[in-house]
HTML snippet that shows the backbone in 3Dmol.js (N, CA, C, O; Angstrom):
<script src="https://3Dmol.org/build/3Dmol-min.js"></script>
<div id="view" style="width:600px;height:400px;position:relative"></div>
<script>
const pdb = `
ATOM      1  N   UNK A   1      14.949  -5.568   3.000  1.00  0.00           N
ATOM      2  CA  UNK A   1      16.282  -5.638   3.560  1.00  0.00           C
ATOM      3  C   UNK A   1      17.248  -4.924   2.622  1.00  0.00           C
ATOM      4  O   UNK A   1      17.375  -5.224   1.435  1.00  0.00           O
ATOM      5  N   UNK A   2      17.982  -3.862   3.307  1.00  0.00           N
ATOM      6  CA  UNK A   2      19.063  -3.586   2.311  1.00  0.00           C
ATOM      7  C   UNK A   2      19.901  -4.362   1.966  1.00  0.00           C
ATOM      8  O   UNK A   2      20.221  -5.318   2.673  1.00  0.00           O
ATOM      9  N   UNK A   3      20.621  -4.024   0.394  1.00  0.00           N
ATOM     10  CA  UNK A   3      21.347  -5.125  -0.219  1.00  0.00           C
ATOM     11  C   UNK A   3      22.718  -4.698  -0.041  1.00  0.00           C
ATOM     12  O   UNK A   3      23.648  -5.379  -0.472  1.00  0.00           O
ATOM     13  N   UNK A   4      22.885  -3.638   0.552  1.00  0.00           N
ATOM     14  CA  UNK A   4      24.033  -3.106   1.228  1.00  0.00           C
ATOM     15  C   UNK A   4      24.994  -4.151   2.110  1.00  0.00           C
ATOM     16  O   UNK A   4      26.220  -4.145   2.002  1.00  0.00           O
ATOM     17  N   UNK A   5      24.384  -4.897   2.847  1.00  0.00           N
ATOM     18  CA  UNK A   5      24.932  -5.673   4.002  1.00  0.00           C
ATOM     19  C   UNK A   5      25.950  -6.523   3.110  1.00  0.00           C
ATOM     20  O   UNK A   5      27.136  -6.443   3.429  1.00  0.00           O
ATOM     21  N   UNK A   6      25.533  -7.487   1.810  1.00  0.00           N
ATOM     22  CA  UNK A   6      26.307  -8.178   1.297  1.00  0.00           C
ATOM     23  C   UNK A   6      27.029  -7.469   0.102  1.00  0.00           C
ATOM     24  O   UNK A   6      26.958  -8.020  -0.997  1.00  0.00           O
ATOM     25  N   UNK A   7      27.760  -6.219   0.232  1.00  0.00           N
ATOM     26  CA  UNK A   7      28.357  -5.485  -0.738  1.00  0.00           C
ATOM     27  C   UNK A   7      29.745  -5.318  -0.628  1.00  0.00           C
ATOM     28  O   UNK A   7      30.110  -4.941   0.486  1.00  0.00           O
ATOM     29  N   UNK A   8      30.472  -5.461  -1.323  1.00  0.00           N
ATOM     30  CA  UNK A   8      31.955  -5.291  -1.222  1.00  0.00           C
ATOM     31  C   UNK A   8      32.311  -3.570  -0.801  1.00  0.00           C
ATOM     32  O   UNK A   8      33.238  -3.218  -0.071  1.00  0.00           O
ATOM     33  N   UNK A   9      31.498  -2.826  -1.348  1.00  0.00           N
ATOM     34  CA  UNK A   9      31.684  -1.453  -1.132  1.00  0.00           C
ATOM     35  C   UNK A   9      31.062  -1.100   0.254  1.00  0.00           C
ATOM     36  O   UNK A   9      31.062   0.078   0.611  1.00  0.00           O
ATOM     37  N   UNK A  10      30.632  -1.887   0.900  1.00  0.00           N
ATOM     38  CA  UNK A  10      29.909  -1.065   2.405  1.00  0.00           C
ATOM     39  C   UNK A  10      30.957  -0.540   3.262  1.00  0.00           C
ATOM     40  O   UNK A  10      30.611  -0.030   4.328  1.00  0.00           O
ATOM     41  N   UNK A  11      32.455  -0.601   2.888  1.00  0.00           N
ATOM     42  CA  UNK A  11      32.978   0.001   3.741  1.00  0.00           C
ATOM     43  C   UNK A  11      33.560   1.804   3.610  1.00  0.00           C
ATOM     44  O   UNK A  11      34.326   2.511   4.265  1.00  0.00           O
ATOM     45  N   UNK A  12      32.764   1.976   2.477  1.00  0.00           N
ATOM     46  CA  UNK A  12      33.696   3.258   2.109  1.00  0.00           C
ATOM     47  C   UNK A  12      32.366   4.098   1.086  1.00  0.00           C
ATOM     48  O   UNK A  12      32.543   5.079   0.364  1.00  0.00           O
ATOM     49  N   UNK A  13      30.929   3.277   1.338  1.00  0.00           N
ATOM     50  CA  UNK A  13      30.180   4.002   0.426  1.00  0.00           C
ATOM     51  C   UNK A  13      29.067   5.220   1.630  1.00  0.00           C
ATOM     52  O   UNK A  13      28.495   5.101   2.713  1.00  0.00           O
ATOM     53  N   UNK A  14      29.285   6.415   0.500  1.00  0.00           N
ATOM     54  CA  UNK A  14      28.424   7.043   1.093  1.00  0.00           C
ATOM     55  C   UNK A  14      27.187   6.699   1.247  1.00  0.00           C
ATOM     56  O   UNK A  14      26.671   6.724   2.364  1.00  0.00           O
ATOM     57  N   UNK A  15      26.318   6.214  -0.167  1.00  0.00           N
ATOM     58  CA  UNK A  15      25.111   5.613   0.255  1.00  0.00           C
ATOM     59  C   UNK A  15      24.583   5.019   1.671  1.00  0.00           C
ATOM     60  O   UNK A  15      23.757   5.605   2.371  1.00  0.00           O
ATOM     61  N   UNK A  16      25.211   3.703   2.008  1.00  0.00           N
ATOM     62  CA  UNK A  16      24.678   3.206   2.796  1.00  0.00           C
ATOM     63  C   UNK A  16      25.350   3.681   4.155  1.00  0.00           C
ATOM     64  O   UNK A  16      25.086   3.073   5.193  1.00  0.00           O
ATOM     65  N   UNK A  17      26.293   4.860   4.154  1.00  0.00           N
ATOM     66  CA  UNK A  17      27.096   6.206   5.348  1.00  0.00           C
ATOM     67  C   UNK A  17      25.168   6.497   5.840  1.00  0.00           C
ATOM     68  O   UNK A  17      24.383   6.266   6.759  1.00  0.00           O
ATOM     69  N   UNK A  18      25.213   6.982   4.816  1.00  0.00           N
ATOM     70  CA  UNK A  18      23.851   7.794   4.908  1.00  0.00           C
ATOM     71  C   UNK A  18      22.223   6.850   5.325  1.00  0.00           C
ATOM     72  O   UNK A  18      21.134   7.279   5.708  1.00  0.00           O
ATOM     73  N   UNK A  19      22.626   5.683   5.085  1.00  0.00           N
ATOM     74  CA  UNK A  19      21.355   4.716   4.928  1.00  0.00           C
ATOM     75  C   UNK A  19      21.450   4.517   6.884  1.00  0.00           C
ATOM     76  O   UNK A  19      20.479   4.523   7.641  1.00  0.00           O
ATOM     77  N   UNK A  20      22.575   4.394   7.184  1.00  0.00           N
ATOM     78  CA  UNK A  20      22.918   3.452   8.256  1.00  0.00           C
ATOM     79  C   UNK A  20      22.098   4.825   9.641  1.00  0.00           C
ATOM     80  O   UNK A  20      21.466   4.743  10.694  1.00  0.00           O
ATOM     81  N   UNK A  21      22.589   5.828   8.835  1.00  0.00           N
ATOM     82  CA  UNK A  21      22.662   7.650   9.848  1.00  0.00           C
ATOM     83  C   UNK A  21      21.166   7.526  10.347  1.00  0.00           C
ATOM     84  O   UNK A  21      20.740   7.745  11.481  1.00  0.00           O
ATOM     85  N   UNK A  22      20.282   7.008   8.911  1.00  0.00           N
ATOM     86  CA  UNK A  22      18.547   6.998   9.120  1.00  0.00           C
ATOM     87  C   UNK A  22      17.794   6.355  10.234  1.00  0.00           C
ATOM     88  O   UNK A  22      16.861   6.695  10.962  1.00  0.00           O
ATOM     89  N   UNK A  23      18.832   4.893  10.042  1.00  0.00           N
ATOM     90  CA  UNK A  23      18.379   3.473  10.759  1.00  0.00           C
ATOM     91  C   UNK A  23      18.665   3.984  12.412  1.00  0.00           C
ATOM     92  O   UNK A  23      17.996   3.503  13.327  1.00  0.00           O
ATOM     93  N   UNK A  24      19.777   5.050  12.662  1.00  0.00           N
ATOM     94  CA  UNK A  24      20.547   4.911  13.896  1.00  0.00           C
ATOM     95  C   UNK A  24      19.875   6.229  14.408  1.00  0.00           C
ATOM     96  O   UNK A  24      20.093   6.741  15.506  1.00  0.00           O
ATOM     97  N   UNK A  25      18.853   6.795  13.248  1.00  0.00           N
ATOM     98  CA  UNK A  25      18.356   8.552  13.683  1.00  0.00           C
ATOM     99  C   UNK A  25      19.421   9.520  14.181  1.00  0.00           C
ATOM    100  O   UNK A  25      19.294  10.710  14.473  1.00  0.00           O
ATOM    101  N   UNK A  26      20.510   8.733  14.213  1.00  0.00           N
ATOM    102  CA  UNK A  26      21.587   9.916  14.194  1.00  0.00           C
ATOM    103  C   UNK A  26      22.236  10.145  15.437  1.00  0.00           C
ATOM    104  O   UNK A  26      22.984  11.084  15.711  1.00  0.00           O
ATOM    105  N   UNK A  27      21.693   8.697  16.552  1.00  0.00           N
ATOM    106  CA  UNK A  27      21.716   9.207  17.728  1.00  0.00           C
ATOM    107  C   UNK A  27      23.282   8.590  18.013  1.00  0.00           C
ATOM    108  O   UNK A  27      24.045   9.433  18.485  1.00  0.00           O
ATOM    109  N   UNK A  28      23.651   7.734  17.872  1.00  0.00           N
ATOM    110  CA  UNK A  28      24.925   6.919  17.807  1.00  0.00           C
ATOM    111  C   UNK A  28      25.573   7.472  16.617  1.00  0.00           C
ATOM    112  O   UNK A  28      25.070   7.928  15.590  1.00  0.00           O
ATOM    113  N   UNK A  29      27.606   7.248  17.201  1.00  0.00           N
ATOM    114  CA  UNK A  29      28.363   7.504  16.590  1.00  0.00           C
ATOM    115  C   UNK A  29      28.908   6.202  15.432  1.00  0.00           C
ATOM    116  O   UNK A  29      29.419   5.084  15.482  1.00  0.00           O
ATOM    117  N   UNK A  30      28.584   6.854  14.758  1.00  0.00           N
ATOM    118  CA  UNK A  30      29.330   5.945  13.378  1.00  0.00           C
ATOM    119  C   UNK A  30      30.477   5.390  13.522  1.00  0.00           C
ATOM    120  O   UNK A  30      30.918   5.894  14.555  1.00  0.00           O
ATOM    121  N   UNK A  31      31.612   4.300  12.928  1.00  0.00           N
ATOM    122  CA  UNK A  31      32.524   4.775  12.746  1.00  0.00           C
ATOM    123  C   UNK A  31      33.257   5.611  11.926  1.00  0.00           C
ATOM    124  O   UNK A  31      32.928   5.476  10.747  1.00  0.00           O
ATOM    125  N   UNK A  32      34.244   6.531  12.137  1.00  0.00           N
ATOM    126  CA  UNK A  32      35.114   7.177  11.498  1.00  0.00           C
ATOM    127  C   UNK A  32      35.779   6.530   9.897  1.00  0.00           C
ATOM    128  O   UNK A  32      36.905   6.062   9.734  1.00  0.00           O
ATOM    129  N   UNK A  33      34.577   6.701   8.745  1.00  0.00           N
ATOM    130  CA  UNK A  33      35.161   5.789   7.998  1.00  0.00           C
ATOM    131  C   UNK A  33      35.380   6.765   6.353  1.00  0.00           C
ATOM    132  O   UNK A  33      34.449   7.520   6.071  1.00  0.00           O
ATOM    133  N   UNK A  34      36.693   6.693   5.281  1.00  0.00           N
ATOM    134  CA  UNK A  34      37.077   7.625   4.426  1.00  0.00           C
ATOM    135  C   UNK A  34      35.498   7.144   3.644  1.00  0.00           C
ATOM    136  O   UNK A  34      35.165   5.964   3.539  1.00  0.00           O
ATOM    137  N   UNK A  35      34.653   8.313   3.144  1.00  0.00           N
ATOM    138  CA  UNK A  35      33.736   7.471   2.386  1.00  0.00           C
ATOM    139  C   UNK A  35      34.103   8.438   0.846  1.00  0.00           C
ATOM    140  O   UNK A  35      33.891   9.630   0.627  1.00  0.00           O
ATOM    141  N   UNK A  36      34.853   7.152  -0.235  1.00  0.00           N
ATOM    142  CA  UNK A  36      35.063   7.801  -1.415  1.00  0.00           C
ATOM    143  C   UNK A  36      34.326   7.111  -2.166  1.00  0.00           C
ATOM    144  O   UNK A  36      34.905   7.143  -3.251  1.00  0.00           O
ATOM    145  N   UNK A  37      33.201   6.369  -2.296  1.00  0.00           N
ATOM    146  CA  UNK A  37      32.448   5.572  -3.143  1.00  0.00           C
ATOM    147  C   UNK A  37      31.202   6.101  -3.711  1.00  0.00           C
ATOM    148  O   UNK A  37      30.358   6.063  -2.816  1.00  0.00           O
ATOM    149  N   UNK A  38      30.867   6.423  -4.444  1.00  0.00           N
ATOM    150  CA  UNK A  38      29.440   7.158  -4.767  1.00  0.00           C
ATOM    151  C   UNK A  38      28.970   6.188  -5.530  1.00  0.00           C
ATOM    152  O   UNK A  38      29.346   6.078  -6.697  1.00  0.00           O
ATOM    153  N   UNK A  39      28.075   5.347  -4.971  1.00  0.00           N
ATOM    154  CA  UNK A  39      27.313   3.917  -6.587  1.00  0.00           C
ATOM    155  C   UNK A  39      26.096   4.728  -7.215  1.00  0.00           C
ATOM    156  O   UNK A  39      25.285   5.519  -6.733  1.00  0.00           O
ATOM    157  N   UNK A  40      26.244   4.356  -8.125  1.00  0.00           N
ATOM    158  CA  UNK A  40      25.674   4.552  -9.659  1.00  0.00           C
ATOM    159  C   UNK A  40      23.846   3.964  -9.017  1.00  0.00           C
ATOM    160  O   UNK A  40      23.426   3.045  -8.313  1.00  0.00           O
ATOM    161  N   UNK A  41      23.313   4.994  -9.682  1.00  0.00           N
ATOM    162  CA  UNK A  41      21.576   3.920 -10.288  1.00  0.00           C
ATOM    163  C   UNK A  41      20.950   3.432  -8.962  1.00  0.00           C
ATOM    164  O   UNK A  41      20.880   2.210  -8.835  1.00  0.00           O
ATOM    165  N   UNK A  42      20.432   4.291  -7.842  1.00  0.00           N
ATOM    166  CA  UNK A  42      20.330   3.678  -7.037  1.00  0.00           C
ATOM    167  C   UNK A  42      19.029   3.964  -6.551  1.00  0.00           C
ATOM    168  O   UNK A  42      18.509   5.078  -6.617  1.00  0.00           O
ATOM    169  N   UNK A  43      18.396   2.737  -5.960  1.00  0.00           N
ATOM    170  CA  UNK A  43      16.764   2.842  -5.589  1.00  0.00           C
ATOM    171  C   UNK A  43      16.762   2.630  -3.859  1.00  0.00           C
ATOM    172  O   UNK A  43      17.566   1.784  -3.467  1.00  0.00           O
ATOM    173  N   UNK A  44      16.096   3.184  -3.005  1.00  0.00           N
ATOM    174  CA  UNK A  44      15.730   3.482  -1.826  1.00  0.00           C
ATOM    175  C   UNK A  44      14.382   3.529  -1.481  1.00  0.00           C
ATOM    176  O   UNK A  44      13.659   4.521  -1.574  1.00  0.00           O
ATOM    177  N   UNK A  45      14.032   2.300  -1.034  1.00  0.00           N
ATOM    178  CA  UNK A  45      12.795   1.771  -0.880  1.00  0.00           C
ATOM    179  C   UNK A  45      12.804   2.727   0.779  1.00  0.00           C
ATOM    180  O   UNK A  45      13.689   2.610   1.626  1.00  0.00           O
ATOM    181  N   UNK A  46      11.817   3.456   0.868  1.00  0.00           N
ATOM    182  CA  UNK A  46      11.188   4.509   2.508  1.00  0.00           C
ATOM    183  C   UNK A  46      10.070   3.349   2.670  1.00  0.00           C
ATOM    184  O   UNK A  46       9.325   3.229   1.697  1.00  0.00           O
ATOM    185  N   UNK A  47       9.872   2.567   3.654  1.00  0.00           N
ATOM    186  CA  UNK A  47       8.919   2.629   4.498  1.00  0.00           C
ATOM    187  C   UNK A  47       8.348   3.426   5.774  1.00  0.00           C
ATOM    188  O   UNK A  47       8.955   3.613   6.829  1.00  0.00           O
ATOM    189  N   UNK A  48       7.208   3.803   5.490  1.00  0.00           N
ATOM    190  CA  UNK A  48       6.379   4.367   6.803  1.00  0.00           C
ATOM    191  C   UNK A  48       5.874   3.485   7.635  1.00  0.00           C
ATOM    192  O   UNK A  48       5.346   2.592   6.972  1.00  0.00           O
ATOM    193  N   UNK A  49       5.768   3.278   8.885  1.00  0.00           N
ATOM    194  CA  UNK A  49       4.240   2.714   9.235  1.00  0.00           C
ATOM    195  C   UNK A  49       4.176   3.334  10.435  1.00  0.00           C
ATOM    196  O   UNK A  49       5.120   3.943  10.937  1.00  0.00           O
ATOM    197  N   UNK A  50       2.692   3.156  11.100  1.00  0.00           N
ATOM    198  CA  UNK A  50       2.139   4.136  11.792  1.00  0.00           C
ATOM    199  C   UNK A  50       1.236   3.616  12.746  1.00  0.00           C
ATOM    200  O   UNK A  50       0.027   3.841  12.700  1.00  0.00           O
ATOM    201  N   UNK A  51       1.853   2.845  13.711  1.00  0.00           N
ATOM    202  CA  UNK A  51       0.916   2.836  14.898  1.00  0.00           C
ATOM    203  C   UNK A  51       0.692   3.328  16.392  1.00  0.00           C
ATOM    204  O   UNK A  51       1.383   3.487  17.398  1.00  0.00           O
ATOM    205  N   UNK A  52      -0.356   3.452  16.093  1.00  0.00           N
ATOM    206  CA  UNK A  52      -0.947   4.476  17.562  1.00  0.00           C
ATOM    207  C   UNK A  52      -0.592   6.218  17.185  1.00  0.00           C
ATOM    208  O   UNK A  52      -1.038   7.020  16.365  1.00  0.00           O
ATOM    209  N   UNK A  53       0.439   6.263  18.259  1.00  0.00           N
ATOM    210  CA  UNK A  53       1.170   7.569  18.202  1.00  0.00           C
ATOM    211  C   UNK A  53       2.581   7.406  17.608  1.00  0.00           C
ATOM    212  O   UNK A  53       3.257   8.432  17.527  1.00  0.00           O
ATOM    213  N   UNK A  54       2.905   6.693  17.348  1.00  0.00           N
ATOM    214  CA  UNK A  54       4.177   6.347  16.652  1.00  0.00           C
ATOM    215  C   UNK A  54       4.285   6.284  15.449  1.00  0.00           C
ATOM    216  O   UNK A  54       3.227   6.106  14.845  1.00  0.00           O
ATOM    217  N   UNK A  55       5.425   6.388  14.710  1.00  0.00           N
ATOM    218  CA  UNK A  55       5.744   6.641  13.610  1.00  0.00           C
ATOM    219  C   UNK A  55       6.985   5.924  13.824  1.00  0.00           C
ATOM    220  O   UNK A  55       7.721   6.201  14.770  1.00  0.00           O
ATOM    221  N   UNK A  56       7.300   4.826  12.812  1.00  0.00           N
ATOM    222  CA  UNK A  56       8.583   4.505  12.214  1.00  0.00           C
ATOM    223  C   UNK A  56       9.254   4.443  10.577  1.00  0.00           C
ATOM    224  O   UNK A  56       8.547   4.074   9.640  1.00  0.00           O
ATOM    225  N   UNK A  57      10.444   4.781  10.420  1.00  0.00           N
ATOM    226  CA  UNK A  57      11.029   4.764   8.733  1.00  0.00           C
ATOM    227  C   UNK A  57      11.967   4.111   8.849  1.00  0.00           C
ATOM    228  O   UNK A  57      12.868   4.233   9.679  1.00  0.00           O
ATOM    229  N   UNK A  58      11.826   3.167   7.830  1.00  0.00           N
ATOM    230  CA  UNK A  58      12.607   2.029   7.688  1.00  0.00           C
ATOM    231  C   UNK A  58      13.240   2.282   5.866  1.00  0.00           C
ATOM    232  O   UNK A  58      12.671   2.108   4.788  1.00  0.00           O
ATOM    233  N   UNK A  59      14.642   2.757   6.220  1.00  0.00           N
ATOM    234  CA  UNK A  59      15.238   3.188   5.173  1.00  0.00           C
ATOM    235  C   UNK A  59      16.004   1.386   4.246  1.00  0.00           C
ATOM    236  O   UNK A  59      16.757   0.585   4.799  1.00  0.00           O
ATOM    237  N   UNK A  60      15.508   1.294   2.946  1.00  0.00           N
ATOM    238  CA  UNK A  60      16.452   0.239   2.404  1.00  0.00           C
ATOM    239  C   UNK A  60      16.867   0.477   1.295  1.00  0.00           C
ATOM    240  O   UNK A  60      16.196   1.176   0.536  1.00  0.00           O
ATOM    241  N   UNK A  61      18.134  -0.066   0.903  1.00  0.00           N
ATOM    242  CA  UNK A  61      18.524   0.127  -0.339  1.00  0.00           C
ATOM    243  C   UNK A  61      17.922  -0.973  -1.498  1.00  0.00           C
ATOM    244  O   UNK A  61      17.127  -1.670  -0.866  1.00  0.00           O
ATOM    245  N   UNK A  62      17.941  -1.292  -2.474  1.00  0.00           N
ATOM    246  CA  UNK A  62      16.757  -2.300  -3.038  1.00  0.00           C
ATOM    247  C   UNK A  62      17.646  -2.524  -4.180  1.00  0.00           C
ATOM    248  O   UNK A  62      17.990  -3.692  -4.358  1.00  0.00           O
ATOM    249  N   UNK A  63      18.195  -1.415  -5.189  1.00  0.00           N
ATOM    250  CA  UNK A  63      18.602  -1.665  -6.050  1.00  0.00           C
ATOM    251  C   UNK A  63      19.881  -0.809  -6.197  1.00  0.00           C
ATOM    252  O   UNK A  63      19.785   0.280  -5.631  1.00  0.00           O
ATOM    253  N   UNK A  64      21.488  -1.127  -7.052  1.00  0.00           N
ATOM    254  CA  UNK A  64      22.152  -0.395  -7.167  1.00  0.00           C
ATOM    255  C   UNK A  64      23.164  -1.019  -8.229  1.00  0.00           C
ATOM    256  O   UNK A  64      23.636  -2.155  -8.186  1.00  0.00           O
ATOM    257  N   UNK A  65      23.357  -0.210  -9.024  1.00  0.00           N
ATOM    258  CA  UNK A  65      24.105  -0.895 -10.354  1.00  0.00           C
ATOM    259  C   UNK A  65      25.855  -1.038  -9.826  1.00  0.00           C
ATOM    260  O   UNK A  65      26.574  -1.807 -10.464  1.00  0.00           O
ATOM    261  N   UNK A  66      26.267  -0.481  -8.991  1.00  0.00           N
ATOM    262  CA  UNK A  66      27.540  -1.007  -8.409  1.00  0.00           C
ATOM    263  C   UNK A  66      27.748  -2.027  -7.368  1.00  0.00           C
ATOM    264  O   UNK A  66      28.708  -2.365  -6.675  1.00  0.00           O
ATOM    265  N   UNK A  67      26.650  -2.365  -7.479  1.00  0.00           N
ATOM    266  CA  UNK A  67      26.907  -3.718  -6.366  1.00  0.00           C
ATOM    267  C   UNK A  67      27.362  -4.742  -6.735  1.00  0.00           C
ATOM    268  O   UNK A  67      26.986  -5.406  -7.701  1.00  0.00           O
ATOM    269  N   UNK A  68      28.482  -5.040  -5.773  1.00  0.00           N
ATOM    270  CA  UNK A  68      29.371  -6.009  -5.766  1.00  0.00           C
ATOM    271  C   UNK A  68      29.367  -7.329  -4.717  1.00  0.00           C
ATOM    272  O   UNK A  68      30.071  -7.323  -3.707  1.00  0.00           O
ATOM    273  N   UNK A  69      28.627  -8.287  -5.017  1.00  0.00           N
ATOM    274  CA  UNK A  69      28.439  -9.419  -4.170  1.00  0.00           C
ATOM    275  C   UNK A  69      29.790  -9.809  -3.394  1.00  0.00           C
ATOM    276  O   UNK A  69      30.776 -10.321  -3.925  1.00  0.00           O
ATOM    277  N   UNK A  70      29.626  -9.404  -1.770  1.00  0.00           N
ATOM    278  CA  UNK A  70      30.360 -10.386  -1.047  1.00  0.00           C
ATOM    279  C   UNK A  70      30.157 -10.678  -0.300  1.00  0.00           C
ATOM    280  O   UNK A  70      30.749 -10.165   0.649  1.00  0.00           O
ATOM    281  N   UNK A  71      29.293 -11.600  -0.057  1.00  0.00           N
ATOM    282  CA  UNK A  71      28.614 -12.301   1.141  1.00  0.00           C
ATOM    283  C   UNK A  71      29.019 -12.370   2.235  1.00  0.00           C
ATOM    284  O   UNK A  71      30.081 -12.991   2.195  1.00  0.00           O
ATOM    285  N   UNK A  72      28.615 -11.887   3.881  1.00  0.00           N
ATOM    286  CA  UNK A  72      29.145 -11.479   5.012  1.00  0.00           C
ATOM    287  C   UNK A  72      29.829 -10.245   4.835  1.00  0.00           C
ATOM    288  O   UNK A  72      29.806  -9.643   5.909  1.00  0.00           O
ATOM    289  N   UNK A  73      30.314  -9.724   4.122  1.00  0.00           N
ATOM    290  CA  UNK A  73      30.899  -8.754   4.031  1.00  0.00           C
ATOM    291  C   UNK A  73      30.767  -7.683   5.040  1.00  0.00           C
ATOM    292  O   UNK A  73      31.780  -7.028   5.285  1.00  0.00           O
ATOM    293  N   UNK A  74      29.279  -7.313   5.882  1.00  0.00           N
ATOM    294  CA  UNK A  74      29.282  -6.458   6.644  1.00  0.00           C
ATOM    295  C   UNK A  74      29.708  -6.793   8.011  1.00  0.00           C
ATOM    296  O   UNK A  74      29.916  -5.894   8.826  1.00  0.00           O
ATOM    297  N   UNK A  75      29.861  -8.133   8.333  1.00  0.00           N
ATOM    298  CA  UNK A  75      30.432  -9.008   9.489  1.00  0.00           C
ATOM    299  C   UNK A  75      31.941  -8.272   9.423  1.00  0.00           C
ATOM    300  O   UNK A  75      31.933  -7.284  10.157  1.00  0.00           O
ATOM    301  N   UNK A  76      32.945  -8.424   8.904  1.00  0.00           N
ATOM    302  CA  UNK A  76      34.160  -7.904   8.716  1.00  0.00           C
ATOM    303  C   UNK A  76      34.239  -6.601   8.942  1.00  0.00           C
ATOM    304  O   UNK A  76      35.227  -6.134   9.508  1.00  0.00           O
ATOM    305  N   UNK A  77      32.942  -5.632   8.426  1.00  0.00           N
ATOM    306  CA  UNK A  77      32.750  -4.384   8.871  1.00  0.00           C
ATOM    307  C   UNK A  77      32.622  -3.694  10.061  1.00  0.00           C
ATOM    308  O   UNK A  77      32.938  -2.548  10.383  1.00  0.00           O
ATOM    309  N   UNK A  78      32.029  -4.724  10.729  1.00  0.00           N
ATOM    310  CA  UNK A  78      31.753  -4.370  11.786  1.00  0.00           C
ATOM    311  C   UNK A  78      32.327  -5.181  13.448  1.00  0.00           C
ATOM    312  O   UNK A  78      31.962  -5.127  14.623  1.00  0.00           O
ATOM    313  N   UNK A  79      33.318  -5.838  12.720  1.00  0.00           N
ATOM    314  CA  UNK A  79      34.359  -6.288  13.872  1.00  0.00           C
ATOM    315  C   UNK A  79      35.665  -5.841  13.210  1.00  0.00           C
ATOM    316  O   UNK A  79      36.528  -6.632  13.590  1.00  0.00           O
ATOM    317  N   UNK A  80      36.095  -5.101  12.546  1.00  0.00           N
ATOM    318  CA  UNK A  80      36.816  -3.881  12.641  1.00  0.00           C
ATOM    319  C   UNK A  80      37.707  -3.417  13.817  1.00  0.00           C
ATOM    320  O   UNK A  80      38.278  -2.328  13.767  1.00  0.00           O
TER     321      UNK A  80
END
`;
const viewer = $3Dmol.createViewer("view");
viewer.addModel(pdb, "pdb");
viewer.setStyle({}, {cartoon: {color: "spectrum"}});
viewer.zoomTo();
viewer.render();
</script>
């Protein structure tokens, strides 16, 4: 699970701009959001898996030295 969801910065970080683009394949519009945050030290766990004829990637963030605990935080984000 990304640790993005409970971050004070999910509203303005590119990281998880970019994490969210993976999850959504790009097909849905984002919202329109200033992204001036670049966090420090950051690990991105890729899962593959592979059944049948299918292929799925499951992008997470795992580790990041600017993370800032705020629990629900992406709830507020996303009733906006």
């Amino acid at each position: 699970m990304c640790i993005c969801i409970n971050c004070r910065h999910i509203d303005y970080c590119k990281t998880y701009n970019f994490i969210n683009k993976q999850h959504l394949n790009e097909k849905k519009n984002l919202k329109k959001i200033q992204l001036l945050f670049i966090p420090k030290n950051i690990v991105i766990n890729i899962n593959i898996n592979k059944k049948d004829m299918y292929t799925t990637i499951d992008w997470d963030l795992i580790e990041c030295l600017s993370f800032i605990e705020k629990p629900g935080n992406w709830l507020l984000f996303y009733n906006k």
